[in-house]
PyMOL Python script that loads the backbone (N, CA, C, O; Angstrom):
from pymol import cmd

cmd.read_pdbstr("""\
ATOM      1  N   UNK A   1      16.138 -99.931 182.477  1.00  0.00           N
ATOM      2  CA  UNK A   1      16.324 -99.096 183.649  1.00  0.00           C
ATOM      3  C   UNK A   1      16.017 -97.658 183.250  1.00  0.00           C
ATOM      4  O   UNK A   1      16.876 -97.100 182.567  1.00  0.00           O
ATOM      5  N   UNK A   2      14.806 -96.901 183.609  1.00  0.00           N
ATOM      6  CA  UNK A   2      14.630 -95.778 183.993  1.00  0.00           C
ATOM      7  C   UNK A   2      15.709 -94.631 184.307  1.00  0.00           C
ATOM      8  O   UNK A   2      16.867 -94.960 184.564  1.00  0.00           O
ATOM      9  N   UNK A   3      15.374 -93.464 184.287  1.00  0.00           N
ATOM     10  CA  UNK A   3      16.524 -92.495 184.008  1.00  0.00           C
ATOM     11  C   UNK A   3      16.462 -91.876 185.869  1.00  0.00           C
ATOM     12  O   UNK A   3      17.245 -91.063 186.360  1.00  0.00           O
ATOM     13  N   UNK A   4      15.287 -92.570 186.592  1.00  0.00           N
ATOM     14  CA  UNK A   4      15.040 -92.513 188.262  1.00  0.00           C
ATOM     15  C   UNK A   4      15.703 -93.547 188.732  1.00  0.00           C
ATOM     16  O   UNK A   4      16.448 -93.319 189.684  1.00  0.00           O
ATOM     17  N   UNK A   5      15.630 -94.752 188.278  1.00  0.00           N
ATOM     18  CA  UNK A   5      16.090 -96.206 188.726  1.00  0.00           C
ATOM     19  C   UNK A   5      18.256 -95.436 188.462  1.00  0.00           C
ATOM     20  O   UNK A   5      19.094 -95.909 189.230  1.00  0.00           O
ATOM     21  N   UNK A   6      18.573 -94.713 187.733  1.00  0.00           N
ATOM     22  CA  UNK A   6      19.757 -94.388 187.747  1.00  0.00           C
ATOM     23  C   UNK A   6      20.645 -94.250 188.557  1.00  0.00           C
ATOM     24  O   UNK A   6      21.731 -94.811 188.704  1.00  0.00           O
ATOM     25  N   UNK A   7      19.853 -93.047 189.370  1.00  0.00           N
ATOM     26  CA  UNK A   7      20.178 -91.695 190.192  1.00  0.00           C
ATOM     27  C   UNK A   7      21.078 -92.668 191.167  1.00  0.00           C
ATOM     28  O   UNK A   7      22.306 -92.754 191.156  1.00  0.00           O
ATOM     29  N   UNK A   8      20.239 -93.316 191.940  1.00  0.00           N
ATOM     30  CA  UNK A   8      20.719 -94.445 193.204  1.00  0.00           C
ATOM     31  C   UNK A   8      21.773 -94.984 192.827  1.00  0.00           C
ATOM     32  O   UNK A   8      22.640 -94.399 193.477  1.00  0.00           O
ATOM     33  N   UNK A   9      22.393 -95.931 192.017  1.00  0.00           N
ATOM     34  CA  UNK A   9      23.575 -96.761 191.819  1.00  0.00           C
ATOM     35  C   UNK A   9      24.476 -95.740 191.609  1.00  0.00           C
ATOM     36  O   UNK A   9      25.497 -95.702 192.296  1.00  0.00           O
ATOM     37  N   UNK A  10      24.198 -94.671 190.531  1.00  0.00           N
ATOM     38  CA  UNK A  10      24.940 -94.010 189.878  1.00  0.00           C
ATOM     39  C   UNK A  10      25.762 -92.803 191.991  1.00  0.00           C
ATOM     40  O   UNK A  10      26.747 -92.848 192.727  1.00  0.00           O
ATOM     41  N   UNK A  11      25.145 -92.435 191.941  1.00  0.00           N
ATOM     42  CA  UNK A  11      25.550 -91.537 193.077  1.00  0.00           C
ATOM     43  C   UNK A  11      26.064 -92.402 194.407  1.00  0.00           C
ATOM     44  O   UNK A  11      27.104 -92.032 194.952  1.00  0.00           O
ATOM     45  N   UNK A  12      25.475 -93.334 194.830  1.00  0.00           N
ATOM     46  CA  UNK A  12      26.555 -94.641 195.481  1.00  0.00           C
ATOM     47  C   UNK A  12      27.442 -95.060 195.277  1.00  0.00           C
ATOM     48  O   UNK A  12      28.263 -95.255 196.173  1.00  0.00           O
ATOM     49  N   UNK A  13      27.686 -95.410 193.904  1.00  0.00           N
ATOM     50  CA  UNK A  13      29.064 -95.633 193.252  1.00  0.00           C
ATOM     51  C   UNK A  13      29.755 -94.701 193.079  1.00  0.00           C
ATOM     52  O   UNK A  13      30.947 -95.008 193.060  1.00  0.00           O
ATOM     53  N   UNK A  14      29.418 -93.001 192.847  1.00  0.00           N
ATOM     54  CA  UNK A  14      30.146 -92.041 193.400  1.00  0.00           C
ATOM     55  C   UNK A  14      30.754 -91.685 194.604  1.00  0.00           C
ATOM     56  O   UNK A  14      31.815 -91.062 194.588  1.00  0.00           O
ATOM     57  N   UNK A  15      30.343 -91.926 195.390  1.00  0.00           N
ATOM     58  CA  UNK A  15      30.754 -91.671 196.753  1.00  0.00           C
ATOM     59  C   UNK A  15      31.596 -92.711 197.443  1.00  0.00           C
ATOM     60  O   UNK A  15      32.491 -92.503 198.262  1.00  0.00           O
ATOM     61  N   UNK A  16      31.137 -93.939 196.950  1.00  0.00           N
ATOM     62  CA  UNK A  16      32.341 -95.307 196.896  1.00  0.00           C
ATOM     63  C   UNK A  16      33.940 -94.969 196.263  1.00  0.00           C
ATOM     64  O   UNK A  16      35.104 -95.101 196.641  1.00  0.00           O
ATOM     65  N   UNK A  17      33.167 -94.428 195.002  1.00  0.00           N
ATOM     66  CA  UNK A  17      34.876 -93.833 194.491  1.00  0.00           C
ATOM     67  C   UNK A  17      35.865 -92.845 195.215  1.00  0.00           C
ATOM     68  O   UNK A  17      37.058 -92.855 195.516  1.00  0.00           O
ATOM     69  N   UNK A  18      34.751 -91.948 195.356  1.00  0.00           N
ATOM     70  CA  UNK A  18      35.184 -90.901 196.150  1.00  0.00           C
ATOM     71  C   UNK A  18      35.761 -91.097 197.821  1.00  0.00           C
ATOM     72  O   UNK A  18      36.609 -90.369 198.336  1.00  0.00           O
ATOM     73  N   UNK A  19      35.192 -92.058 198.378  1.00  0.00           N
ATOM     74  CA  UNK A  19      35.779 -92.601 199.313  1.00  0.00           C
ATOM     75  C   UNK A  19      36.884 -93.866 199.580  1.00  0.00           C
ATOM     76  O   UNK A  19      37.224 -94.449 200.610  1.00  0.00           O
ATOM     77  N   UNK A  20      37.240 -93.994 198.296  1.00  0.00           N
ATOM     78  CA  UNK A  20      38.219 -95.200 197.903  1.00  0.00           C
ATOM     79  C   UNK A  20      39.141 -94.153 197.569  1.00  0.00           C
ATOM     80  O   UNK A  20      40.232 -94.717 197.478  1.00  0.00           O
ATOM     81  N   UNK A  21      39.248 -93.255 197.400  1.00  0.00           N
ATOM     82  CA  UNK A  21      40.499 -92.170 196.944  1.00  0.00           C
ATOM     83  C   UNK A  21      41.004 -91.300 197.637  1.00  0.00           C
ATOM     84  O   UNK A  21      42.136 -90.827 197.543  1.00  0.00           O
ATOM     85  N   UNK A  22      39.839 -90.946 198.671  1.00  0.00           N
ATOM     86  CA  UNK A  22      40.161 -90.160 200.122  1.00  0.00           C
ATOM     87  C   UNK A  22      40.707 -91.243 201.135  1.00  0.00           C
ATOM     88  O   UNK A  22      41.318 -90.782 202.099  1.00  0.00           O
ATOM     89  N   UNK A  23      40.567 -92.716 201.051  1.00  0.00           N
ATOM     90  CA  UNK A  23      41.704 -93.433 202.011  1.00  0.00           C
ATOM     91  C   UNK A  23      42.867 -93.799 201.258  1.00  0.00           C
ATOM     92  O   UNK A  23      43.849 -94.148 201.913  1.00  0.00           O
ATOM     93  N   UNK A  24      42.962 -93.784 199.739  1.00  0.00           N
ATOM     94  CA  UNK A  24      43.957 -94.354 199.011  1.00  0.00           C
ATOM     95  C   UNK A  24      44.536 -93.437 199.385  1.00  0.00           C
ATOM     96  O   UNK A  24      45.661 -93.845 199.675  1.00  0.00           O
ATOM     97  N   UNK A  25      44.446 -92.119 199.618  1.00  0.00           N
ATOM     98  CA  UNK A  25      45.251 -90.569 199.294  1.00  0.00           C
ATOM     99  C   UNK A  25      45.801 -90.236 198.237  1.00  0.00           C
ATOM    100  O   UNK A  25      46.933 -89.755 198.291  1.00  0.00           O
ATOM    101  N   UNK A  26      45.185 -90.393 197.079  1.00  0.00           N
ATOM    102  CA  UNK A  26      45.377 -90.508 195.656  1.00  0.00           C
ATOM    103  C   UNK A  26      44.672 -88.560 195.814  1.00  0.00           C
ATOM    104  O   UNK A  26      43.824 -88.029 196.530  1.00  0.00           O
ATOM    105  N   UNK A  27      45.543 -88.099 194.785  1.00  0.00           N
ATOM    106  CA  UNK A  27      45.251 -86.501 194.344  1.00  0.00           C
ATOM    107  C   UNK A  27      43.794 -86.269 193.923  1.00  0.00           C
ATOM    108  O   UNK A  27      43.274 -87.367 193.723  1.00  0.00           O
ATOM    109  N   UNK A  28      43.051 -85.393 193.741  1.00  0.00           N
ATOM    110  CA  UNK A  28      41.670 -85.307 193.411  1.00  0.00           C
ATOM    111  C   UNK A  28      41.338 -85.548 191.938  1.00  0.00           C
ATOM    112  O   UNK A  28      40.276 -85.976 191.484  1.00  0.00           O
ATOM    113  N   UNK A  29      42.713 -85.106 191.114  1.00  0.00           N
ATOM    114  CA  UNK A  29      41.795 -85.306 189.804  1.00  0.00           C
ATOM    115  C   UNK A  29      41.781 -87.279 189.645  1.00  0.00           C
ATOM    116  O   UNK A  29      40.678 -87.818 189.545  1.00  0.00           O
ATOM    117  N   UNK A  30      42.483 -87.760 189.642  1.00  0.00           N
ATOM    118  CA  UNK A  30      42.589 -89.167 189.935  1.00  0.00           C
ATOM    119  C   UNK A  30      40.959 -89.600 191.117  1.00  0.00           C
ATOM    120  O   UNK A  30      40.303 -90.518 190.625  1.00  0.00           O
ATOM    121  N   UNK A  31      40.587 -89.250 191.969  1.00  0.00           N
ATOM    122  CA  UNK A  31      39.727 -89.088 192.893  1.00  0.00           C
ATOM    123  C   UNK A  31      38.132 -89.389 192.358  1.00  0.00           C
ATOM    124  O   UNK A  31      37.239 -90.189 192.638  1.00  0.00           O
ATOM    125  N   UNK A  32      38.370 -88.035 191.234  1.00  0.00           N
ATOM    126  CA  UNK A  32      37.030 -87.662 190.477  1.00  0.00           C
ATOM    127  C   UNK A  32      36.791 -88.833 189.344  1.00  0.00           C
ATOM    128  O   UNK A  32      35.693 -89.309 189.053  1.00  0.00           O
ATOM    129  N   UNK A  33      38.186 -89.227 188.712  1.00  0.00           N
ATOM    130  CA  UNK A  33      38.014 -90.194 187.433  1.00  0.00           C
ATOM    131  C   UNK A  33      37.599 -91.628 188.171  1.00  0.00           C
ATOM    132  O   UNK A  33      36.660 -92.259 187.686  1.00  0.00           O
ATOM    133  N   UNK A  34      38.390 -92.218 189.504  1.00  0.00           N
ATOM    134  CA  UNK A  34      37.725 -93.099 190.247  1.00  0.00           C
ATOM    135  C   UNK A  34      36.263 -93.108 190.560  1.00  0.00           C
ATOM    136  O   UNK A  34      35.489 -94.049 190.384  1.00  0.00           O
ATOM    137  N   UNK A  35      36.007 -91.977 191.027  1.00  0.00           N
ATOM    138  CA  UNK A  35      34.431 -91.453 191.117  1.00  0.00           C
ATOM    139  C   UNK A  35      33.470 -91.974 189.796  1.00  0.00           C
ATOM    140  O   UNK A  35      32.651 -92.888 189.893  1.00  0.00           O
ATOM    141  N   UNK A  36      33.685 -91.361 188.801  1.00  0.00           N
ATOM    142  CA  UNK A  36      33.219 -91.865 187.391  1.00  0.00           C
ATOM    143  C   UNK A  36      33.018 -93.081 186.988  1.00  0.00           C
ATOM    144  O   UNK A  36      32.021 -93.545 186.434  1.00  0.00           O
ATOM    145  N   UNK A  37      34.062 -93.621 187.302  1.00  0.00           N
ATOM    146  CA  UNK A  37      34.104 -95.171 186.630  1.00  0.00           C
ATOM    147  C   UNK A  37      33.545 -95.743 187.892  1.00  0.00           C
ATOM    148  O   UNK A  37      32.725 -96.524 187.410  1.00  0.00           O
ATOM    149  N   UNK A  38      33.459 -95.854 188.984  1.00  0.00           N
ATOM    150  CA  UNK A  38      32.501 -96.359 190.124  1.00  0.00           C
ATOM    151  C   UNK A  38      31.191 -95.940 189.796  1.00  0.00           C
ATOM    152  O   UNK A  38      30.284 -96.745 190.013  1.00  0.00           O
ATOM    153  N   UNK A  39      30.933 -94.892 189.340  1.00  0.00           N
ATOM    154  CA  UNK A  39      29.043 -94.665 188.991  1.00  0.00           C
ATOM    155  C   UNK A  39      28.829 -95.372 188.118  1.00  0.00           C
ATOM    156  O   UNK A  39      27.858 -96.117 188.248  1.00  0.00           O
ATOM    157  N   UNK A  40      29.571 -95.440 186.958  1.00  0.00           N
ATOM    158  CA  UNK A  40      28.927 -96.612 185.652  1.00  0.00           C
ATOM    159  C   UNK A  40      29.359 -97.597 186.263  1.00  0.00           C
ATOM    160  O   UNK A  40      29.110 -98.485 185.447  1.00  0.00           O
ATOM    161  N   UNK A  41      29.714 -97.966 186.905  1.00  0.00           N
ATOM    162  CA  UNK A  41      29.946 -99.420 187.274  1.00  0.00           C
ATOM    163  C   UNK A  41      28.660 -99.924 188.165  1.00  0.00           C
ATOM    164  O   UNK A  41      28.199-101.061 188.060  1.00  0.00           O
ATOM    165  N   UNK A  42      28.273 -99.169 188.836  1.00  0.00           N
ATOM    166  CA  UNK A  42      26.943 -99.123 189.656  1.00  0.00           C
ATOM    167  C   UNK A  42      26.015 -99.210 188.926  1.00  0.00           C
ATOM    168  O   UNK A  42      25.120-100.011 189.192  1.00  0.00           O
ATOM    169  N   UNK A  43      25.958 -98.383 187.753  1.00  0.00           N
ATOM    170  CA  UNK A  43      24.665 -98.072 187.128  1.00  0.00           C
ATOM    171  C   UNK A  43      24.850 -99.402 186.137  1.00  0.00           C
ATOM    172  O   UNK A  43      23.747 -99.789 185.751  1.00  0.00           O
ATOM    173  N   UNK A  44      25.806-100.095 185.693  1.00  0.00           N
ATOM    174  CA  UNK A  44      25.960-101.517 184.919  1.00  0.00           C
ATOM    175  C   UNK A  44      25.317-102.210 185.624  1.00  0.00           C
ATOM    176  O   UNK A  44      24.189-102.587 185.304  1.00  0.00           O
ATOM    177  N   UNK A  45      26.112-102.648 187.157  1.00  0.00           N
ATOM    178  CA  UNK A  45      25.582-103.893 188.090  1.00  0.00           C
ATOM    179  C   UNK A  45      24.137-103.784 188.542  1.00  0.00           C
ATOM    180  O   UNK A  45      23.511-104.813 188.796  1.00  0.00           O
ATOM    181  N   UNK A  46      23.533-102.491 188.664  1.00  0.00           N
ATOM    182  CA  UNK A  46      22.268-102.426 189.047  1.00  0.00           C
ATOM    183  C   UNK A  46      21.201-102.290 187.587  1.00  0.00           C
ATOM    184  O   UNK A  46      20.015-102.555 187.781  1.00  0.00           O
ATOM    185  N   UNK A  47      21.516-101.991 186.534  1.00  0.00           N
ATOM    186  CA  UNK A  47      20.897-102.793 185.198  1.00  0.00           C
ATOM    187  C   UNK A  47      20.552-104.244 185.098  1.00  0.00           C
ATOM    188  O   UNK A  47      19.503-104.853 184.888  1.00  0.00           O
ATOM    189  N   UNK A  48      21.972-104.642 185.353  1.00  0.00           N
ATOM    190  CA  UNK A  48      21.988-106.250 185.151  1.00  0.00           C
ATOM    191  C   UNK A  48      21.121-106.645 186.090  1.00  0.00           C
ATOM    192  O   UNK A  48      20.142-107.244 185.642  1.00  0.00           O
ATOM    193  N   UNK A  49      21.165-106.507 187.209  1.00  0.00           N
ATOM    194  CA  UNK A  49      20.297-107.044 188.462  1.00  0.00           C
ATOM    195  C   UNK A  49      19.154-107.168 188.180  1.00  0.00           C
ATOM    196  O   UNK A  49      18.477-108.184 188.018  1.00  0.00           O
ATOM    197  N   UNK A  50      18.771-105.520 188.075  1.00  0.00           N
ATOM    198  CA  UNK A  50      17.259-105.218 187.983  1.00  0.00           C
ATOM    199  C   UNK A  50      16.592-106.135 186.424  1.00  0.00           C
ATOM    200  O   UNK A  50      15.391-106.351 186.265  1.00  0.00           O
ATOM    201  N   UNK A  51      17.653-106.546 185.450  1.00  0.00           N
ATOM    202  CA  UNK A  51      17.013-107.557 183.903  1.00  0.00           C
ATOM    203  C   UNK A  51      16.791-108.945 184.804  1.00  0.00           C
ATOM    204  O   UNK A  51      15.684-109.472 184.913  1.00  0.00           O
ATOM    205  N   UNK A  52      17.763-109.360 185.311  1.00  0.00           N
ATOM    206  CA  UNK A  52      17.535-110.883 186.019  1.00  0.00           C
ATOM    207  C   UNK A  52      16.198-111.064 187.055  1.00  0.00           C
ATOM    208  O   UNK A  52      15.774-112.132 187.498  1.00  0.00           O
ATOM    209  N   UNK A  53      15.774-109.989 187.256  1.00  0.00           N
ATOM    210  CA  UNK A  53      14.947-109.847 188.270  1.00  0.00           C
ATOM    211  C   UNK A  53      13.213-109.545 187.836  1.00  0.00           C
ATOM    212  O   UNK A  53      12.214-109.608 188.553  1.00  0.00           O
ATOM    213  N   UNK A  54      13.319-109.285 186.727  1.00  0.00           N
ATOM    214  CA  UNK A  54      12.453-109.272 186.141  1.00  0.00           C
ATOM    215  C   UNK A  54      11.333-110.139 186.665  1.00  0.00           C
ATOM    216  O   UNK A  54      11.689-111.264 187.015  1.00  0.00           O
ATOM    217  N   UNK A  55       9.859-109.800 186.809  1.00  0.00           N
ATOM    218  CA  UNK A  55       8.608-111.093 186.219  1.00  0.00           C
ATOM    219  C   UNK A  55       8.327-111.008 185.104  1.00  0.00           C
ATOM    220  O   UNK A  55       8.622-109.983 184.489  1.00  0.00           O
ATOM    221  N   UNK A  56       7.603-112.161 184.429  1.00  0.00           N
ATOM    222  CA  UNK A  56       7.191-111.708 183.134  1.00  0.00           C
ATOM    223  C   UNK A  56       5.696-112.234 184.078  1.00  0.00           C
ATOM    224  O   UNK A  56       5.464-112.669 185.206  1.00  0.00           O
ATOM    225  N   UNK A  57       4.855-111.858 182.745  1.00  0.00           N
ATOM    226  CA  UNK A  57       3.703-112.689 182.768  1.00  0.00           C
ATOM    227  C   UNK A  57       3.564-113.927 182.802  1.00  0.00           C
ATOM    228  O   UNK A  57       2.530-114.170 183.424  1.00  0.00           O
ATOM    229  N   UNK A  58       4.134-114.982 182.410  1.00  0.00           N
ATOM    230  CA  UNK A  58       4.539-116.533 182.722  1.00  0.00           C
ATOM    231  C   UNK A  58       4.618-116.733 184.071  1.00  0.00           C
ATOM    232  O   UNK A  58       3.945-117.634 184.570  1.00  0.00           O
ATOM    233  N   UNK A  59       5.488-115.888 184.904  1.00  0.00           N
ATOM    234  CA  UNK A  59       5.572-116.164 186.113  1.00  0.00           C
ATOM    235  C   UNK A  59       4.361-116.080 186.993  1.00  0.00           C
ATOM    236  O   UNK A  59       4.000-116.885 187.852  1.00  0.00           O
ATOM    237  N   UNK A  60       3.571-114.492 186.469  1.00  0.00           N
ATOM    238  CA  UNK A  60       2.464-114.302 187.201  1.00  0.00           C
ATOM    239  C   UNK A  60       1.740-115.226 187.177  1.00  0.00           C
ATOM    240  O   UNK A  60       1.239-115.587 188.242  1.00  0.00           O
ATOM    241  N   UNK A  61       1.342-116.137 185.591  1.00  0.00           N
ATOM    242  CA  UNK A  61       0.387-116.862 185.580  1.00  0.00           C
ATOM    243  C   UNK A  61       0.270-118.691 185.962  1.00  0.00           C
ATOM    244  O   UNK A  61      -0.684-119.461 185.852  1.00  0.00           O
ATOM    245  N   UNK A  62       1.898-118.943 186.505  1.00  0.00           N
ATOM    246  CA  UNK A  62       2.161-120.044 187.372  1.00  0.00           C
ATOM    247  C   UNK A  62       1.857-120.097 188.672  1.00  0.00           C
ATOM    248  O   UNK A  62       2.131-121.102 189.329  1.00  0.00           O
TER     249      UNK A  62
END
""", "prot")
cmd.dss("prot")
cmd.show_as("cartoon", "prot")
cmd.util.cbc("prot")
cmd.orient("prot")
């Protein structure tokens, strides 16, 4: 995964956090660390995805 392929999961999963803490009503610094661990969590699940998803050349040439 590309350091472009990032940006997307990583900042979705920010705003997921960030909006999981503005209905929890959890204080901001708690808010921001939710925030964090929702972007790597994004940027994990959308790694993994994007490896399973792969073609190789085998595929092309079936």
């Amino acid at each position: 995964m590309n350091t472009s392929n990032i940006f997307l999961p990583a900042s979705l999963g920010a705003f997921g956090g960030i909006l999981l803490g503005g209905i929890g009503g959890i204080d901001i610094f708690s808010t921001l660390v939710l925030a964090a661990i929702c972007a790597v969590v994004g940027v994990a699940v959308g790694s993994t995805f994007e490896n399973e998803n792969q073609t190789t050349l085998e595929d092309h040439e079936n």
